[in-house]
N, C-alpha and C positions, 0 to 999 in steps of 0.2 A: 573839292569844290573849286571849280573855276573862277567864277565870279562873286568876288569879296565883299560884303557890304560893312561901308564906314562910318554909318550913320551918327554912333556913339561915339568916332573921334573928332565930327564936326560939332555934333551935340557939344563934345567938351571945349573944343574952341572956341564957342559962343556962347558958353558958361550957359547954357540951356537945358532943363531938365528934359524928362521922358515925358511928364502930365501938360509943359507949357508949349512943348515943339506940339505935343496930340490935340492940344487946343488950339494952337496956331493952323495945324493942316489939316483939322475936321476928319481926324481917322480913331479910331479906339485905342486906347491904349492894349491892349491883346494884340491887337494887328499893328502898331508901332512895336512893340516888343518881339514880335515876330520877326521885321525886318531887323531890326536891332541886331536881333540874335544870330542873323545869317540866316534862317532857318524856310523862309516867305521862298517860294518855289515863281511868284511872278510879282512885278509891279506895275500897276497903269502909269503913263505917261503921264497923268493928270493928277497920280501922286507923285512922284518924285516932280516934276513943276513945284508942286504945292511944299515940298518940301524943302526943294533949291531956295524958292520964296522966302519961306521962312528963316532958314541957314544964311540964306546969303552965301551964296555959292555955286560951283556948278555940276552938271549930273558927274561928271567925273572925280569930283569933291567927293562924290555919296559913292558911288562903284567901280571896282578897279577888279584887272581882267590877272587872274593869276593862274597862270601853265600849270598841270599839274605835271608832279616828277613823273620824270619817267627813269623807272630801275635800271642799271645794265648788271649783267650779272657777272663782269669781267672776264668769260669766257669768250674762247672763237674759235 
């Protein structure tokens, strides 16, 4: 996966649970758990807002852009 979501290590910065961040940004707890997990295939602009909001902080705080490896096979 490319793009990493950090959700739960802002969560722990701001001593924030999973149920008070899902009542802060008016999303289910399923679908916070979803992003949570890495697992959420999109996010509106309207939740991560809502979630910056919350966190205090910024979209780059919540996701970060990671290369995947690429193998060589030390032949030539």
């Amino acid at each position: 996966m490319a793009i990493v979501v950090n959700v739960d290590v802002m969560m722990a910065r701001r001593k924030m649970s999973l149920t008070e961040l899902a009542e802060k940004v008016d999303i289910t707890m399923a679908n916070l758990s979803i992003l949570k997990t890495g697992k959420a295939k999109a996010i509106r602009f309207s939740t991560l807002e809502a979630i910056c909001a919350a966190l205090d902080c910024q979209p780059g705080d919540i996701l970060e852009y990671v290369p995947d490896r690429v193998e060589t096979s030390g032949t030539t």
